[in-house]
C-alpha positions as a printed NumPy array, in Angstrom:
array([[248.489, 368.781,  32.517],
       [245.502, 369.361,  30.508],
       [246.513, 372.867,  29.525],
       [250.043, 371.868,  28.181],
       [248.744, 369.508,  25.468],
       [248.229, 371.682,  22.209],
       [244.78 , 372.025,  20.713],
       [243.897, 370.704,  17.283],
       [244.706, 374.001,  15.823],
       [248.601, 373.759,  16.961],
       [249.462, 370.301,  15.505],
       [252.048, 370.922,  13.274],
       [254.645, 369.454,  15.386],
       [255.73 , 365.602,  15.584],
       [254.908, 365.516,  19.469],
       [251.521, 364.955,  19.67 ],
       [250.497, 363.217,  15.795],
       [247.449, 361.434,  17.531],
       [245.707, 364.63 ,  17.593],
       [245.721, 364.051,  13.408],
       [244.277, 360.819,  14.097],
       [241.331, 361.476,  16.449],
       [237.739, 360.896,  14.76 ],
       [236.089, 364.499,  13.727],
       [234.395, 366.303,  16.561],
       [237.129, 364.98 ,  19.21 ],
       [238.603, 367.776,  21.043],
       [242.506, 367.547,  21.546],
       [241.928, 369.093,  25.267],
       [239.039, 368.942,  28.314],
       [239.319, 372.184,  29.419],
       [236.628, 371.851,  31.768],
       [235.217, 368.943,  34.157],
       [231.465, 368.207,  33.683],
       [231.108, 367.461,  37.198],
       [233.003, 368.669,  40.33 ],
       [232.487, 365.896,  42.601],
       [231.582, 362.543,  41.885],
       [228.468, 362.867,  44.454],
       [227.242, 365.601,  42.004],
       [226.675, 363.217,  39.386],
       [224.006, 361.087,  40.098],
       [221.289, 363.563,  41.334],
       [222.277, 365.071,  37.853],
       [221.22 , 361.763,  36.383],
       [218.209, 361.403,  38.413],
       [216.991, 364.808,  36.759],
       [217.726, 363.87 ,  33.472],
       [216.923, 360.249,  32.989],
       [214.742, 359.904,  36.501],
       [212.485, 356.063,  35.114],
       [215.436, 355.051,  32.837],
       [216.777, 351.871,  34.433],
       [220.028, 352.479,  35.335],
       [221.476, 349.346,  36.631],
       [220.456, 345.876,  36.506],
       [221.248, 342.403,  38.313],
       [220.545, 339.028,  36.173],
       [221.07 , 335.817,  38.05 ],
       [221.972, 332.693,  36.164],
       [218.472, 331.52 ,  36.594],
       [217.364, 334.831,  34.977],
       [215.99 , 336.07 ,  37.98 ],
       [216.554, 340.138,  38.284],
       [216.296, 343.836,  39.67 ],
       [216.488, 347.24 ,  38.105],
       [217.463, 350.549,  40.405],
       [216.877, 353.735,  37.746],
       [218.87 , 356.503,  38.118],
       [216.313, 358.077,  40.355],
       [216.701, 354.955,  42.446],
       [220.465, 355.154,  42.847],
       [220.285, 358.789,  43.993],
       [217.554, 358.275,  46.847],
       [219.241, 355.197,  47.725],
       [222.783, 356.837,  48.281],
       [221.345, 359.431,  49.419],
       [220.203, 357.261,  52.393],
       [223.728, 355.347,  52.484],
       [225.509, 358.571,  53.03 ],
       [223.172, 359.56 ,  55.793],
       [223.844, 356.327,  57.454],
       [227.028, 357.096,  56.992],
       [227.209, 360.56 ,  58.589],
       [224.828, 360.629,  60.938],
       [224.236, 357.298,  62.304],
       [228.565, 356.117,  62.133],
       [229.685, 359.722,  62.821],
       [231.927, 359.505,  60.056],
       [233.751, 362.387,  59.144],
       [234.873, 363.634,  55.797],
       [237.765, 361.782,  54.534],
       [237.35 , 358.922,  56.175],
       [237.599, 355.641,  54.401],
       [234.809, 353.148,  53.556],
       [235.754, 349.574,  52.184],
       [233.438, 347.644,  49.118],
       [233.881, 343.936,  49.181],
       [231.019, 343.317,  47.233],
       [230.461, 341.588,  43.696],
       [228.454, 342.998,  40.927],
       [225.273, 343.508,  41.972],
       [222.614, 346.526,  42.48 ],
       [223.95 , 347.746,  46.682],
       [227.422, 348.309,  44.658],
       [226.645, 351.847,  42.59 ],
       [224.15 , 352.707,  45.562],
       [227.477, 352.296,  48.573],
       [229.841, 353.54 ,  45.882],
       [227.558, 357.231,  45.215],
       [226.709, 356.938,  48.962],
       [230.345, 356.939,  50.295],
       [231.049, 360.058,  47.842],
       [228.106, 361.974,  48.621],
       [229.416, 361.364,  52.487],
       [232.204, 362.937,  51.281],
       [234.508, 359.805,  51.997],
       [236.709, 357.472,  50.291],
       [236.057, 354.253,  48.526],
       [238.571, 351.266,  48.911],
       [237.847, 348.709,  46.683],
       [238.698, 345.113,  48.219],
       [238.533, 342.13 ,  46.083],
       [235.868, 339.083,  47.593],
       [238.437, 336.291,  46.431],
       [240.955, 337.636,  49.003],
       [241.708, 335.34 ,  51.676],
       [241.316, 336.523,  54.952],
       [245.104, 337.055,  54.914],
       [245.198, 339.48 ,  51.915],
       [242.02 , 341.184,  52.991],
       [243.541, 341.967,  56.507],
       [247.121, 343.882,  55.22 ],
       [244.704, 346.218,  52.967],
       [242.681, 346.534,  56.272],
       [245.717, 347.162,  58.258],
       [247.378, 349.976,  55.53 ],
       [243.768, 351.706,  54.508],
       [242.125, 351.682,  57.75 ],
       [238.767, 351.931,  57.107],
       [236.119, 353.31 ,  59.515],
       [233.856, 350.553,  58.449],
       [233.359, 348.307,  55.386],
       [230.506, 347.291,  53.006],
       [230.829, 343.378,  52.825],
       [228.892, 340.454,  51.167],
       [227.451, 337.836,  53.513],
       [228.327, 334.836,  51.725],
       [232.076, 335.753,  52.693],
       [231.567, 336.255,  56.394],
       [233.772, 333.542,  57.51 ],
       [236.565, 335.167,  55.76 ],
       [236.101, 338.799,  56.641],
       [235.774, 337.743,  60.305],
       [239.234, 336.052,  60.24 ],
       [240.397, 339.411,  58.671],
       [239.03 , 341.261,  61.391],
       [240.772, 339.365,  64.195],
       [243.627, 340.513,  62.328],
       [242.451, 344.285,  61.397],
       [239.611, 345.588,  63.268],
       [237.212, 347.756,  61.573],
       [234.751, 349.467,  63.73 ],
       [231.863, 349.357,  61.281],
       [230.348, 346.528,  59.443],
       [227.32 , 346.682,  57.01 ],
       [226.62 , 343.47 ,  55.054],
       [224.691, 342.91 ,  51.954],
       [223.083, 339.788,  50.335],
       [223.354, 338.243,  47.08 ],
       [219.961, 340.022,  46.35 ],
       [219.981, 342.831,  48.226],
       [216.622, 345.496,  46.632],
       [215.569, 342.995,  44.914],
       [211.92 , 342.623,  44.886],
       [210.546, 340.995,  48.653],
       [209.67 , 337.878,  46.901],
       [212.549, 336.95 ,  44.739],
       [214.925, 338.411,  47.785],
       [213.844, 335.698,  50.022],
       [213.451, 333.009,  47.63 ],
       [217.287, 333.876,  46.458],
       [218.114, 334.122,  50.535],
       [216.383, 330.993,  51.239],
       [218.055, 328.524,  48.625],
       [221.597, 330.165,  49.478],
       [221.381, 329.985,  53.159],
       [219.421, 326.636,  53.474],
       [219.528, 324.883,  50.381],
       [223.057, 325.616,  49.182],
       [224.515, 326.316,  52.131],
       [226.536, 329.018,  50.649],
       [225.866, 332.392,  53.893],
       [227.421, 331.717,  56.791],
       [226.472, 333.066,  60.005],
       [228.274, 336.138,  60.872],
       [230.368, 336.088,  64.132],
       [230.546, 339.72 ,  64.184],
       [228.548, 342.59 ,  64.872],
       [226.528, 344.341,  61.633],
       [223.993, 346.172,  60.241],
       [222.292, 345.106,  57.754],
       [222.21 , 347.108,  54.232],
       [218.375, 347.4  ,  53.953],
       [218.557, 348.507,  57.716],
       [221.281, 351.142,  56.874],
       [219.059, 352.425,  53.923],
       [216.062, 352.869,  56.454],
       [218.331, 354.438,  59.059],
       [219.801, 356.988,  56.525],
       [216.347, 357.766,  55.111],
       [214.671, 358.507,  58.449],
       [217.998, 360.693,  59.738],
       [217.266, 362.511,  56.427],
       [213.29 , 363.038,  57.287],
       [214.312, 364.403,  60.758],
       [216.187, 367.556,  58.692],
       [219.584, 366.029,  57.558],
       [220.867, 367.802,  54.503],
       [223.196, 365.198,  52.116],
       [224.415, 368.165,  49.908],
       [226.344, 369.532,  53.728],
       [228.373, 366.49 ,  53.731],
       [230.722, 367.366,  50.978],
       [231.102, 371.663,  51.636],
       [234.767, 372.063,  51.882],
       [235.293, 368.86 ,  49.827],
       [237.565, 369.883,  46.897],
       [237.881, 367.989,  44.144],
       [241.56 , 367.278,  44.331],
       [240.496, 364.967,  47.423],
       [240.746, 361.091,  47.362],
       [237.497, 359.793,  46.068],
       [239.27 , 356.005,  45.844],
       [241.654, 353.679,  47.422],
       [242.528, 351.612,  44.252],
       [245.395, 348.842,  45.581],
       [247.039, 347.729,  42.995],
       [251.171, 346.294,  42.824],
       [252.48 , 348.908,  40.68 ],
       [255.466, 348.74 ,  38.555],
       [257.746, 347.04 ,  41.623],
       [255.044, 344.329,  43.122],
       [254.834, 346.162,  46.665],
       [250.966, 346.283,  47.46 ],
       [249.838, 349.724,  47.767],
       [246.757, 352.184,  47.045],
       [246.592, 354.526,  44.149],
       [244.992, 357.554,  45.864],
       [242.55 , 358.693,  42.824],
       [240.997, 361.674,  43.404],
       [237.502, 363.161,  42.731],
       [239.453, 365.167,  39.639],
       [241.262, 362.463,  38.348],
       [238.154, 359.871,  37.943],
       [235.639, 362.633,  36.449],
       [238.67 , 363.881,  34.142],
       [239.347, 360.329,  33.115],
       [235.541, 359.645,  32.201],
       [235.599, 363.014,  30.153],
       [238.12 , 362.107,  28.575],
       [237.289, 358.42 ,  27.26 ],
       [233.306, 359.813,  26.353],
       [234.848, 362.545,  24.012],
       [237.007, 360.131,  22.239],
       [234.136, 357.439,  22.04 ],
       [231.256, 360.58 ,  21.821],
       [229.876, 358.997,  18.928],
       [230.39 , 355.183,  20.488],
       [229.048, 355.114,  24.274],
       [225.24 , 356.072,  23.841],
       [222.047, 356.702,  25.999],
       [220.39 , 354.177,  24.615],
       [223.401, 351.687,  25.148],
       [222.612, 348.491,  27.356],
       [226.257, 347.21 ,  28.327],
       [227.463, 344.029,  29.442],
       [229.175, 344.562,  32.785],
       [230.999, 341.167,  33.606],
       [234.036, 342.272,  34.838],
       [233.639, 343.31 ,  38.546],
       [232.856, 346.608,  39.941],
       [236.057, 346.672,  41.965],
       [238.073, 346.175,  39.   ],
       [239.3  , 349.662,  37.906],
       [238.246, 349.132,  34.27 ],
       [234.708, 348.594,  35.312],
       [234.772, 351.187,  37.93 ],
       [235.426, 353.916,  35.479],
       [234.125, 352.785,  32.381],
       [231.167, 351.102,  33.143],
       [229.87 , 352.017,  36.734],
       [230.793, 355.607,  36.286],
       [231.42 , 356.03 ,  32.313],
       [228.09 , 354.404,  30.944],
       [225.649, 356.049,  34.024],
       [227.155, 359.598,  32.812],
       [225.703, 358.861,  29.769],
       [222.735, 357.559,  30.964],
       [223.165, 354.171,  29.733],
       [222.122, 350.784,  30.98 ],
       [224.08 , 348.888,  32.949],
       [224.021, 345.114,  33.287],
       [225.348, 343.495,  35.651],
       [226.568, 340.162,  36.199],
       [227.586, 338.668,  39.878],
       [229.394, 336.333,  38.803],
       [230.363, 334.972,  35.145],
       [231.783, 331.377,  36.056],
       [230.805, 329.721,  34.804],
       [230.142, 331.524,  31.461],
       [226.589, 330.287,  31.147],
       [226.087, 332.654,  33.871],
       [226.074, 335.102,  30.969],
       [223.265, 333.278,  29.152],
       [220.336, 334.745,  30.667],
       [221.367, 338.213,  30.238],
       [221.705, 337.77 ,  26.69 ],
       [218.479, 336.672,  26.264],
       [216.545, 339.033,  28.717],
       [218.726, 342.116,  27.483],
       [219.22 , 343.776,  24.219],
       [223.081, 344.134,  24.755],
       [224.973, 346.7  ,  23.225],
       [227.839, 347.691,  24.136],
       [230.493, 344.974,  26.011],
       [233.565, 345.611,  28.076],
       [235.922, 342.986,  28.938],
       [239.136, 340.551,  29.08 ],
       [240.522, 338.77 ,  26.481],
       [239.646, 335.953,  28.229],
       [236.258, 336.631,  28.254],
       [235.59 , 337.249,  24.666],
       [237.938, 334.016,  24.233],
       [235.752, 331.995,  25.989],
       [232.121, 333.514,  24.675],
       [233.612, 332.752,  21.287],
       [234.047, 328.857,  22.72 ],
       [230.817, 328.515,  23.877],
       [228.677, 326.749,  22.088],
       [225.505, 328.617,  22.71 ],
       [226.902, 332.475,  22.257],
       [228.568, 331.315,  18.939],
       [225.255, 329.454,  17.17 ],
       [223.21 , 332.841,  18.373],
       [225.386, 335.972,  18.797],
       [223.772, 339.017,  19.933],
       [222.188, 340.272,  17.322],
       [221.865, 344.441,  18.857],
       [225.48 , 344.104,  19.916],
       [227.343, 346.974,  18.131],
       [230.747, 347.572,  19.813],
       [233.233, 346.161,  22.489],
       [236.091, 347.108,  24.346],
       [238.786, 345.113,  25.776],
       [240.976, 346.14 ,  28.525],
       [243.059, 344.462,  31.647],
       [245.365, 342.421,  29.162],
       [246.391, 341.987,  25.978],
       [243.604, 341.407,  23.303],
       [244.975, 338.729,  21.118],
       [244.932, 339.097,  17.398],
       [243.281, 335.795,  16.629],
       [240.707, 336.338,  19.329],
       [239.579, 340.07 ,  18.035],
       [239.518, 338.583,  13.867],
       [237.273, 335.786,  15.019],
       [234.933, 338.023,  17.292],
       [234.569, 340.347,  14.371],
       [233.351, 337.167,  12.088],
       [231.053, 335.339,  14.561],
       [229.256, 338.608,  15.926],
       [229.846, 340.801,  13.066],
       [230.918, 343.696,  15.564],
       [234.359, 344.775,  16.296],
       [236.186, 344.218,  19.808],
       [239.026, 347.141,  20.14 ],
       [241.302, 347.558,  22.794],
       [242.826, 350.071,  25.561],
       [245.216, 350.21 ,  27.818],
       [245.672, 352.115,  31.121],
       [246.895, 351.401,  34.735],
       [245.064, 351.567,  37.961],
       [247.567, 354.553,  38.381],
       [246.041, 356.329,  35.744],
       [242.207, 356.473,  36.845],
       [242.905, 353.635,  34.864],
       [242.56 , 355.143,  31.006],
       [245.271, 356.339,  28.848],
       [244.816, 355.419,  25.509],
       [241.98 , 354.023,  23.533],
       [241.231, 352.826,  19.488],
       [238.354, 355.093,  18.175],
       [235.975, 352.451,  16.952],
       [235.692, 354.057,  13.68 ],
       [239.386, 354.207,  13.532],
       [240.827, 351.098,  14.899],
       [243.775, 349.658,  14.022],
       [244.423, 346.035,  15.287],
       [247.477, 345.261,  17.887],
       [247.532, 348.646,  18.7  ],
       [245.924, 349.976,  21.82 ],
       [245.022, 353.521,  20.595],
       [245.   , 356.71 ,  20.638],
       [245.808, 358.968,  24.153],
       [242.939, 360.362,  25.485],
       [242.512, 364.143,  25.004],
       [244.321, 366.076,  27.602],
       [246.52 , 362.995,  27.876],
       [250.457, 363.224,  27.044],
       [252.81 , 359.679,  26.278],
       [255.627, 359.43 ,  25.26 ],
       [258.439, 356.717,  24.894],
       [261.504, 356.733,  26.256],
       [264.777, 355.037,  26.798],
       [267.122, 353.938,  30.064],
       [268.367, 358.136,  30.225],
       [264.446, 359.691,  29.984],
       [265.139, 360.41 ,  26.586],
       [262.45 , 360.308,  23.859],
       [263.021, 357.435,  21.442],
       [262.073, 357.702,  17.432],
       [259.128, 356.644,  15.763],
       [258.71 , 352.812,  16.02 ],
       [261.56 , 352.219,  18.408],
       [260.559, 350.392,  21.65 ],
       [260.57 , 352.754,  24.842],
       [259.132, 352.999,  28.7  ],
       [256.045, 354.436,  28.515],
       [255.189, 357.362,  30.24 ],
       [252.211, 359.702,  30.627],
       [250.49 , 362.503,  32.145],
       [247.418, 364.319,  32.341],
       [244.833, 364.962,  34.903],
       [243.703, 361.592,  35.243],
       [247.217, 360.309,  36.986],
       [246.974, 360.01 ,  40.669],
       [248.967, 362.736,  42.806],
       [251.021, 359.586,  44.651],
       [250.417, 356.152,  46.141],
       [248.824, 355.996,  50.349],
       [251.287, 356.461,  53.051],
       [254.157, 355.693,  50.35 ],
       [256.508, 358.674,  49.688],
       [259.236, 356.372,  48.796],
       [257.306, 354.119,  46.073],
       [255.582, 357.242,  44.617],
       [258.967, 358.856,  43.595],
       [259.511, 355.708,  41.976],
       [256.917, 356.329,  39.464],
       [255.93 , 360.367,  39.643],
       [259.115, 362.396,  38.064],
       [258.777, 365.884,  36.99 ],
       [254.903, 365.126,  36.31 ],
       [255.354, 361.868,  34.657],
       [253.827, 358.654,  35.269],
       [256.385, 356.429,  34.792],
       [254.816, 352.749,  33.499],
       [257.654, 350.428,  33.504],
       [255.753, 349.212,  30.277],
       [257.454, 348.932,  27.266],
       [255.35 , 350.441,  24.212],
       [256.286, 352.291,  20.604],
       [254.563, 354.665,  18.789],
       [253.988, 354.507,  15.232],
       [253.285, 357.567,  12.503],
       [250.157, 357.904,  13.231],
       [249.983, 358.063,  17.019],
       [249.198, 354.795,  17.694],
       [250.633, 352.972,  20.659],
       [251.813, 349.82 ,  21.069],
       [252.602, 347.445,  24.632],
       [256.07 , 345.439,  23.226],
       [255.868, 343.736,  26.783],
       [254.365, 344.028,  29.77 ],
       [256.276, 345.029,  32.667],
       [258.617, 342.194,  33.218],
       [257.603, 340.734,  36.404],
       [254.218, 340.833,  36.536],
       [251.661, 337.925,  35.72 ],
       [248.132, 338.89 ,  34.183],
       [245.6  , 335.988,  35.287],
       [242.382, 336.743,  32.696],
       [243.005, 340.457,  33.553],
       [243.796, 339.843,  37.321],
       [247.628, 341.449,  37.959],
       [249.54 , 338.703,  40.356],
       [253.255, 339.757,  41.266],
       [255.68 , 336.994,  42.175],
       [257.246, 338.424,  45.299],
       [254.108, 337.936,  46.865],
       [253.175, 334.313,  46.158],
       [257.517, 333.895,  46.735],
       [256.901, 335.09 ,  50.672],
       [254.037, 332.52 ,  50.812],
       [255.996, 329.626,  48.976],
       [258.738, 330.69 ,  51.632],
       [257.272, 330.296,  54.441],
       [256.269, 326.594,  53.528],
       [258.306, 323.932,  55.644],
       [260.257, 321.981,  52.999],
       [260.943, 324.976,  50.536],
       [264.579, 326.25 ,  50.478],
       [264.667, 328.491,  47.524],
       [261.47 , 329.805,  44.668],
       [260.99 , 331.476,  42.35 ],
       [257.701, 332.444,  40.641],
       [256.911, 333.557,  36.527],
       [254.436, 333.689,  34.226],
       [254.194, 331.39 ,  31.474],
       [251.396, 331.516,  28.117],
       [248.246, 329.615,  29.066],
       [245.326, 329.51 ,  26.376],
       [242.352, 330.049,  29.408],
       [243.66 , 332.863,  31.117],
       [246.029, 334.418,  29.038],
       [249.093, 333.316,  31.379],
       [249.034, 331.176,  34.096],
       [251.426, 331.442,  36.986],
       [254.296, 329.16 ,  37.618],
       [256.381, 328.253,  40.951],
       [260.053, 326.862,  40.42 ],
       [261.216, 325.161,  43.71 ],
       [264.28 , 323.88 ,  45.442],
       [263.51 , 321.495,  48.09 ],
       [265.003, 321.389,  51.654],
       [262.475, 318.093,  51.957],
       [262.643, 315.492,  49.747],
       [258.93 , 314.161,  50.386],
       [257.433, 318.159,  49.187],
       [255.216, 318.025,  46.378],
       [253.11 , 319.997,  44.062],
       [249.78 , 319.311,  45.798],
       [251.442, 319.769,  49.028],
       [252.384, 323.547,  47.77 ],
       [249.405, 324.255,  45.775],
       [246.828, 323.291,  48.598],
       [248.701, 325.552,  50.953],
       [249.05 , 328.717,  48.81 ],
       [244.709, 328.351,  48.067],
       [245.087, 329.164,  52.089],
       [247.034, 332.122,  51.91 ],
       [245.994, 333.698,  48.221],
       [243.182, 334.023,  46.167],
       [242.963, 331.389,  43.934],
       [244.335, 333.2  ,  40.375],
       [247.275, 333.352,  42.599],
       [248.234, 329.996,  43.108],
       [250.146, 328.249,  41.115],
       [249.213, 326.28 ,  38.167],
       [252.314, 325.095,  37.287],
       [255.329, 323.814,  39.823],
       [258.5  , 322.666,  38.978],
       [261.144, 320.797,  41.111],
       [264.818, 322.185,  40.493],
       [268.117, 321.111,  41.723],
       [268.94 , 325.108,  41.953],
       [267.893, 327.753,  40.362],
       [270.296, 330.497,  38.19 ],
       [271.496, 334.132,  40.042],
       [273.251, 336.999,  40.083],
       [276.952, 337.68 ,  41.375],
       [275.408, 338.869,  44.257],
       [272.858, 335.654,  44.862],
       [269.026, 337.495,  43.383],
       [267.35 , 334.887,  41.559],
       [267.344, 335.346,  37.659],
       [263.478, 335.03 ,  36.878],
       [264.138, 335.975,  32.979],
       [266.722, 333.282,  32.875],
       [264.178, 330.754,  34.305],
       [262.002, 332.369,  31.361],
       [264.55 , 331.058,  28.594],
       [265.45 , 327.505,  30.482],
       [263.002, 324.94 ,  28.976],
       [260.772, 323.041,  31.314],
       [262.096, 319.549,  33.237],
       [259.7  , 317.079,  31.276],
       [258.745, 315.232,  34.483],
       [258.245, 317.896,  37.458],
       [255.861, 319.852,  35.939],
       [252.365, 319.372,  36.684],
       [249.244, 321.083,  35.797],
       [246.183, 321.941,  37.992]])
């Protein structure tokens, strides 16, 4: 769609008054991709920026690694050999990353696209039940895993086989000494690695297979000749706009146009010299594109952290690294701004950050801006999307709002009929451009839900003002945002459902000041003797733990429809029972 939005030079029109908005030098089109597949991009890096440290893995002890770019590309390099010629996979075949933030994660990621297959990202905190229906609808040939969650993944697998296993460790190329001092307190001392009651390889062992099939004459640039660049780089699962778990196919295309896109807006923001705070994990589309594949186009530094609970995970990093640039959650900044030691000493070379995932709150960006002195702006975008739609300019910014469209990038709001609303008037929000996904895997049905005529349809309500600025008036209504984590109620309803003493539930999302909202169950008991520890300790077995329920209430019944579908926006408006709610 890139060709249909009008240049700067045609903007006389009321369609498209962002263009008037964008910062000087920002082009109102991308006319052409800098890259054609994402396995072009890092031995690009590696020429340009070979030493420059690329990526880099603090531990909350301070402990840490650097790959530069050069790294990354010999080191995926080797992956994708593994990959090819020691797996026999074959070129669109899909690899799964259930890994946390960490230095194998860019190395598998650049590895399975040079290999010319496709990423699926899986999230760790799935339970083995969660991780085995993405198993069974992806089917991956084999699957890039963390060893501390082996006891999960092989429950998964007795559910979903997947032929090939490659596991990593919490310091995985880190230096020999600190590896196996990190190993040794995890496995022995902490008893945090289980052993693994599967067959694997390890990752350091895949590395050293791939490089020697590469000395004996394999050529990495083969693997991707046919490969077009409308082909699925990534398998991003998300819910959608109707709660059905399914994978946005994103294509090679769509993720380099979507990086283009966000770097010409913010040319003047994201910079080579930038050294940005990556807390939010890999697998999270946000941090897939913007960090992991925005910041190393650049050139930038990457800094990753494994894990960020709790936040004084974050400490060391601070002090090792002169940070930059941040991306996050409202949460996050939330609960930087409530800690103690970030607020007496905020980083004093941090210069920008952008939030993403949910809704930046007003009070949380005005107090950011006075403790650190920088501003946080915010974006919105959809896993559908690649994920990025619209963005503030930093230099243009305008509070509440979440930006500008990208260039190349077409919204508009309409009503119930498709029609465009006016200026300020609420609307569905809908968008296209080349970084919207061609359709969702194996699901005709759900993609003509939300692709028509070329149009991503949101199911997000947003308005537009003068200017060009968009809005989000409410998110779509169904769908509970845990610190940036998207939970959708008919999923934890089948679990609650299939609990012996539940007749009827229901499941919402109510306001919750640590996690922005906080998911609640409303229940009508077939036993008596059910209660809310009963129902909480059996949903941490079947969901990931954002997922279960913070809140439960006890009703008599709950409110319906004339044909019997539970009302969850009139359980919205009912005020709670005072004695049958309990909190976590």
């Amino acid at each position: 769609m890139d060709q249909k939005v009008p240049n700067a030079a045609q903007t006389q029109g009321a369609s498209f008054p962002w263009l008037a908005s964008y910062p000087p030098g920002v082009p109102a089109t991308i006319e052409t991709p800098p890259y054609r597949l994402l396995g072009d991009v890092a031995p690009d890096l590696a020429a340009r920026r070979p030493t420059a440290r690329a990526f880099t893995t603090i531990m909350p002890n301070g402990m840490a690694a650097s790959l530069s770019f050069a790294d990354v590309d010999r080191y995926s390099d080797e992956f994708a050999a593994f990959l090819r010629e020691n797996l026999r996979l074959q070129t669109g075949d899909r690899v799964a990353v259930q890994i946390p933030n960490g230095l194998p994660y860019p190395v598998a990621a650049f590895g399975i696209f040079k290999a010319g297959c496709g990423l699926v990202n899986v999230n760790p905190l799935y339970t083995a039940h969660e991780m085995a229906h993405l198993f069974q609808d992806a089917e991956p040939a084999a699957i890039v895993a963390i060893d501390m969650f082996a006891d999960k993944l092989a429950n998964a697998l007795q559910q979903a086989p997947i032929p090939h296993i490659i596991l990593t460790e919490a310091a995985s190329l880190f230096p020999i000494v600190s590896r196996h001092l990190i190993g040794f307190v995890q496995k022995y001392v902490r008893k945090e690695v289980p052993a693994p009651r599967f067959r694997h390889t390890a990752f350091a062992k895949a590395l050293a297979l791939g490089a020697a099939s590469i000395r004996a004459g394999a050529s990495v640039k083969d693997f991707t000749r046919g490969v077009e660049p409308s082909a699925i780089a990534c398998l991003q699962y998300t819910g959608g706009t109707t709660g059905v778990s399914k994978g946005a196919m994103l294509t090679h295309r769509n993720l380099i146009m979507n990086v283009a896109q966000f770097l010409a807006l913010h040319h003047e923001d994201m910079r080579e010299s930038d050294h940005v705070l990556t807390v939010l994990p890999l697998y999270h589309i946000f941090a897939f594109t913007a960090n992991m594949l925005g910041f190393f186009v650049v050139g930038a530094h990457n800094v990753l952290i494994p894990n960020p609970r709790p936040l004084t995970n974050l400490r060391k990093a601070f002090e090792k690294e002169p940070i930059t640039f941040i991306t996050g959650v409202n949460t996050l900044f939330n609960g930087l701004l409530n800690s103690p030691w970030f607020a007496r000493n905020p980083p004093r070379s941090l210069r920008i950050s952008v939030a993403g995932g949910m809704a930046l709150q007003a009070a949380v960006a005005e107090r950011w801006q006075k403790i650190t002195g920088t501003p946080v702006i915010e974006g919105y975008g959809l896993s559908e999307a690649s994920p990025v739609l619209t963005c503030n300019p930093a230099s243009r910014a305008k509070l509440g709002s979440v930006g500008l469209p990208l260039p190349s990038t077409e919204i508009r709001c309409v009503d119930d009929h498709g029609d465009v609303v006016a200026i300020g008037e609420p609307g569905e929000l809908i968008a296209r451009g080349p970084q919207v996904m061609p359709g969702y895997w194996k699901q005709p049905g759900e993609t003509k839900i939300v692709l028509r005529d070329g149009w991503l349809y949101t199911g997000d309500i947003a308005k537009m003002d003068a200017e060009g600025y968009f809005s989000i008036v409410d998110r779509r209504k169904d769908m509970i945002d845990v610190s940036g984590f998207k939970v959708f109620p008919n999923e934890v309803e089948a679990v609650l459902a299939s609990l012996a003493g539940v007749k009827e539930c229901a499941v919402i999302g109510v306001p919750d000041n640590a996690t922005g909202e906080a998911v609640k169950a409303f229940i009508v008991r077939g036993d008596p003797a059910l209660d809310a520890s009963t129902v909480r300790d059996f949903c941490r077995c079947e969901v990931a733990g954002y997922k279960v329920p913070k809140f439960v209430e006890f009703r008599e019944d709950l409110p319906k429809s004339n044909v019997g579908k539970i009302l969850r926006k009139d359980l919205r408006e009912i005020p709670a029972a005072n004695t049958s709610e309990r909190e976590i």
